[in-house]
MARVOLO-837887 format. One record per residue (C-alpha): residue number from 1; x, y, z. Coordinates in steps of 0.25 Angstrom, whole numbers, m for minus. Example, Ala and Ser with C-alpha at 12.3 -4.5 7.8 and 13.67 -1.06 7.14 Angstrom:
REM residues 2
<atom><nr>1</nr><px>49</px><py>m18</py><pz>31</pz></atom>
<atom><nr>2</nr><px>55</px><py>m4</py><pz>29</pz></atom>
REM end
This chain:
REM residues 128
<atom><nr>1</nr><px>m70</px><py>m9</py><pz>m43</pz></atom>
<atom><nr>2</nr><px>m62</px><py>4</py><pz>m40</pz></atom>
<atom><nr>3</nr><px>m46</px><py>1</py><pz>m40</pz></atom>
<atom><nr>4</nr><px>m42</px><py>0</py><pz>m24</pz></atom>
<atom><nr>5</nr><px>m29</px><py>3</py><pz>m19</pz></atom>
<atom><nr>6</nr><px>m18</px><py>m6</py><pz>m12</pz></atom>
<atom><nr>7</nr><px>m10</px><py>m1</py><pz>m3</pz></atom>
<atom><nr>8</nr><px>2</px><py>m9</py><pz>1</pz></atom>
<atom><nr>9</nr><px>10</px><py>m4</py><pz>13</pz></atom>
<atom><nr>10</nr><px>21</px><py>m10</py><pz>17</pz></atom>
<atom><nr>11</nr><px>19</px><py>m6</py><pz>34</pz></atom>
<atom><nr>12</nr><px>10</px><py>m11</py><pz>43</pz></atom>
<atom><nr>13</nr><px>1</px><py>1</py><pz>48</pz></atom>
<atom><nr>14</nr><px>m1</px><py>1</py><pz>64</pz></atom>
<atom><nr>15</nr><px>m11</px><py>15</py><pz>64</pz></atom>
<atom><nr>16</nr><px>m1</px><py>24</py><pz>72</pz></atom>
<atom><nr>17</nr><px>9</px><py>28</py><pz>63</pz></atom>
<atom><nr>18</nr><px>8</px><py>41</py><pz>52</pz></atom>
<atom><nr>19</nr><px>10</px><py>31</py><pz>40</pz></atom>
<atom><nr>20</nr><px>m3</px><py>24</py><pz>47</pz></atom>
<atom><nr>21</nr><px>m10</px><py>36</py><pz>46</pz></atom>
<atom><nr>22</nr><px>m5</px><py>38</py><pz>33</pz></atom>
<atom><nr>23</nr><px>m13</px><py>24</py><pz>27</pz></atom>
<atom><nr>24</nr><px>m24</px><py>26</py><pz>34</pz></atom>
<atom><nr>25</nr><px>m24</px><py>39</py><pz>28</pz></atom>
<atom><nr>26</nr><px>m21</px><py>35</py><pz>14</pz></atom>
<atom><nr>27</nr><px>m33</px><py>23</py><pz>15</pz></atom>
<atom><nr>28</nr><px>m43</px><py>34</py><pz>20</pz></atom>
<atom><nr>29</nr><px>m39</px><py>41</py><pz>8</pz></atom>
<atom><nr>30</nr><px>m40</px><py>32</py><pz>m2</pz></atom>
<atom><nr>31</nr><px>m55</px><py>27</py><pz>1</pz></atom>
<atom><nr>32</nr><px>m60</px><py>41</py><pz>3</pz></atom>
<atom><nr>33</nr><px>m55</px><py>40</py><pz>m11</pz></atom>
<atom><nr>34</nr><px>m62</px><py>28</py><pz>m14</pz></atom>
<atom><nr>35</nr><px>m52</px><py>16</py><pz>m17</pz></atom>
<atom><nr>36</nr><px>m52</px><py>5</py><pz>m11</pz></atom>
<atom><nr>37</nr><px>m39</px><py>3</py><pz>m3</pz></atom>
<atom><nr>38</nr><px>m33</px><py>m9</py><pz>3</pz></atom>
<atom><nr>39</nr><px>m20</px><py>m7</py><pz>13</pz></atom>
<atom><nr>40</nr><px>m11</px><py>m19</py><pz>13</pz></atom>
<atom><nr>41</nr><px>2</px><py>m19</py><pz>25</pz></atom>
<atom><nr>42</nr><px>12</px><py>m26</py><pz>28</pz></atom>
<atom><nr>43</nr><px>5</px><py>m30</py><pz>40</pz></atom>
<atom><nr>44</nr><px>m10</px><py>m28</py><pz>46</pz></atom>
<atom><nr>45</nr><px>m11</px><py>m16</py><pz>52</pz></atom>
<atom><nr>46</nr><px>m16</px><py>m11</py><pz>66</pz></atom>
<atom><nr>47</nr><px>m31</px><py>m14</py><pz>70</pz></atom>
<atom><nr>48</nr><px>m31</px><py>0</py><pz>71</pz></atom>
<atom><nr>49</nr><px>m26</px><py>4</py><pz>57</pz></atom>
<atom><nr>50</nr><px>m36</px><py>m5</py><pz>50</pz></atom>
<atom><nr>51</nr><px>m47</px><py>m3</py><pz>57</pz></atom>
<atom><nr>52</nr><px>m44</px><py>12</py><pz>50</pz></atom>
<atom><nr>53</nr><px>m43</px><py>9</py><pz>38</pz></atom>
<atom><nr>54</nr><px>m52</px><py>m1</py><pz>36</pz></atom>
<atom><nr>55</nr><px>m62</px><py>11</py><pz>41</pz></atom>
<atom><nr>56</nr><px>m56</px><py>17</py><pz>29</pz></atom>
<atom><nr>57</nr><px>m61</px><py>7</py><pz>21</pz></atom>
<atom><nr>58</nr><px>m47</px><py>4</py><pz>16</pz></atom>
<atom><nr>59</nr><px>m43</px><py>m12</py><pz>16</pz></atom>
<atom><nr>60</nr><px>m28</px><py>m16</py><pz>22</pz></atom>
<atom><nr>61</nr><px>m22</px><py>m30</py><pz>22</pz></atom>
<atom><nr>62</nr><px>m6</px><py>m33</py><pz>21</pz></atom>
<atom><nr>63</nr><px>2</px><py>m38</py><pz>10</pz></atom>
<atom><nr>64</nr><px>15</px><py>m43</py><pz>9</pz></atom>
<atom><nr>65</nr><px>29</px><py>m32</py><pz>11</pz></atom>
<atom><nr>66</nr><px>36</px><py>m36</py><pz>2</pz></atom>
<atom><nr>67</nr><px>26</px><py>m41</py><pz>m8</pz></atom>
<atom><nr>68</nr><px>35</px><py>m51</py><pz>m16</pz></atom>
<atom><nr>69</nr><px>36</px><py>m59</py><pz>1</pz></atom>
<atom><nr>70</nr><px>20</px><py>m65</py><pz>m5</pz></atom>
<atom><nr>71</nr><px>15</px><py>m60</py><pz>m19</pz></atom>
<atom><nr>72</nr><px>3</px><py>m68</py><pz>m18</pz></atom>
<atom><nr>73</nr><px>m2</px><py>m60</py><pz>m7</pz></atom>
<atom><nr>74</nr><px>3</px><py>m47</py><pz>m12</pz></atom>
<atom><nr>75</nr><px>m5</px><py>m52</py><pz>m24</pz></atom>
<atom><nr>76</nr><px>m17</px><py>m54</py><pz>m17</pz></atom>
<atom><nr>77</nr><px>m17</px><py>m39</py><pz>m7</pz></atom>
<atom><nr>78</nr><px>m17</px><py>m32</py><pz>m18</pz></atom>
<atom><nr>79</nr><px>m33</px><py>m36</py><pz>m20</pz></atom>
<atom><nr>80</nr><px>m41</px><py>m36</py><pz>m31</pz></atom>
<atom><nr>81</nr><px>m41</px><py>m26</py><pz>m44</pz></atom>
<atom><nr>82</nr><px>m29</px><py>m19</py><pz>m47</pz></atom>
<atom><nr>83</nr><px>m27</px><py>m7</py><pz>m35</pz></atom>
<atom><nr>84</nr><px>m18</px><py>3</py><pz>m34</pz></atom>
<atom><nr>85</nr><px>m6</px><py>m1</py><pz>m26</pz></atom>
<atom><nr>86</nr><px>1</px><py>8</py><pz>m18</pz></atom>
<atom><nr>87</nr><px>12</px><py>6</py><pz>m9</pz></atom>
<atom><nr>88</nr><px>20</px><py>10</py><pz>3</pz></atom>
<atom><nr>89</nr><px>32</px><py>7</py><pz>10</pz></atom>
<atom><nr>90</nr><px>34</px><py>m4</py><pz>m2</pz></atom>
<atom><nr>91</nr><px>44</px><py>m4</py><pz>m15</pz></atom>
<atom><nr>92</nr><px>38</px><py>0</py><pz>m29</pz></atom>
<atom><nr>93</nr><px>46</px><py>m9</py><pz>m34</pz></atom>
<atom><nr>94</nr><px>42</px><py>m21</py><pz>m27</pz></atom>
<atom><nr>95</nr><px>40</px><py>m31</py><pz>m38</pz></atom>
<atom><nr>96</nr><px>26</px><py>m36</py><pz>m34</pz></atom>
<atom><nr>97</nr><px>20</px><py>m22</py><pz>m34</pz></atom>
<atom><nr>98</nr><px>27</px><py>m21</py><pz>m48</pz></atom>
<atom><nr>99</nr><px>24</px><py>m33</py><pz>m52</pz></atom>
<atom><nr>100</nr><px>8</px><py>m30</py><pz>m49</pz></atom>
<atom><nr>101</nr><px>8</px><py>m15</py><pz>m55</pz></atom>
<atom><nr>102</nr><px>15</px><py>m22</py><pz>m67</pz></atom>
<atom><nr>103</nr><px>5</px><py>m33</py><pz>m69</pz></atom>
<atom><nr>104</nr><px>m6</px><py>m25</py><pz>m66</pz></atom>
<atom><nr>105</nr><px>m13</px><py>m29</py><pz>m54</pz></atom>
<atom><nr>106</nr><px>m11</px><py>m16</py><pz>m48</pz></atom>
<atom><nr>107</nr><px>m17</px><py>m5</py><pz>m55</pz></atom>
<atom><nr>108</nr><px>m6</px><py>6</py><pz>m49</pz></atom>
<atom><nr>109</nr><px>6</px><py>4</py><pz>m39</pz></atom>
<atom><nr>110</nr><px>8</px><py>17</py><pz>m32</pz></atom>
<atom><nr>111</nr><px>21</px><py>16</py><pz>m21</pz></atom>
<atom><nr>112</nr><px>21</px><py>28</py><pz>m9</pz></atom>
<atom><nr>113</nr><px>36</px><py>30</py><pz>m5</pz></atom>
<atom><nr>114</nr><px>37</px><py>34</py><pz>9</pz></atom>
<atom><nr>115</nr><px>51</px><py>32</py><pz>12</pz></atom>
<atom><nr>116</nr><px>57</px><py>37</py><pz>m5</pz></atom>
<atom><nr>117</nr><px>69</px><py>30</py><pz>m12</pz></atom>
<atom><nr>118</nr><px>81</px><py>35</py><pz>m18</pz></atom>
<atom><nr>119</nr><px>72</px><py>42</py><pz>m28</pz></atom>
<atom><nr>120</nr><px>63</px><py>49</py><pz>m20</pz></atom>
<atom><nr>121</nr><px>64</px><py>63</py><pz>m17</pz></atom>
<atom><nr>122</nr><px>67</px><py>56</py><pz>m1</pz></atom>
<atom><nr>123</nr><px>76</px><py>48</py><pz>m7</pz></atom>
<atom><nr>124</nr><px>91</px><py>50</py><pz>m5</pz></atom>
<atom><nr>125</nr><px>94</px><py>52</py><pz>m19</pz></atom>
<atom><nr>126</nr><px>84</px><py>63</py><pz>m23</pz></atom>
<atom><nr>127</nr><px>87</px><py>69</py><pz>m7</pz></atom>
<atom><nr>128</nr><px>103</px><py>71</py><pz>m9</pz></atom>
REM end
């Protein structure tokens, strides 16, 4: 069994906006690439964007944001195996996710930043 890929996106798509674009984009991409995906939101999305995706051929559910409010179902999104976990809009260093790279049950955490931090070169520190 090929290693899937989890992403766990901490918005709720309603299929009108550019960052709604942006993951049905990304889920095309990846199964043209052939991994398995899975989408879980904070919420489900619009009828409209998941009838996209699941054309795709790319799963969506919802976990829980933040993780720590019900690890058992955090547990239990991430699905079999150990995918490739790869977040937005969320922490790094949220413990769960730490927690789960650390013990192994996910094969690789890999964290988009779209807003930066201090650190970042959008950040105010790297900026002034």
């Amino acid at each position: 069994m090929r290693t899937s890929l989890v992403i766990l996106a901490d918005f709720t798509p309603r299929g009108e906006r550019s960052v709604d674009l942006l993951f049905a984009r990304i889920g095309r991409r990846i199964r043209e690439a052939g991994w398995p995906v899975r989408m879980l939101f904070y919420a489900p999305p619009s009828p409209e964007f998941s009838r996209e995706i699941e054309s795709m051929g790319v799963e969506w559910g919802t976990a829980p944001f933040p993780l720590r409010k019900d690890p058992a179902r955090f547990w239990k999104a991430l699905g079999p195996g150990r995918p490739v976990v790869q977040t937005h809009f969320m922490s790094p260093f949220d413990p769960l996710l730490l927690l789960a790279r650390g013990t192994g049950r996910i094969a690789r955490l890999q964290t988009v930043d779209h807003a930066g931090n201090l650190l970042s070169p959008k950040g105010p520190l790297l900026r002034t």
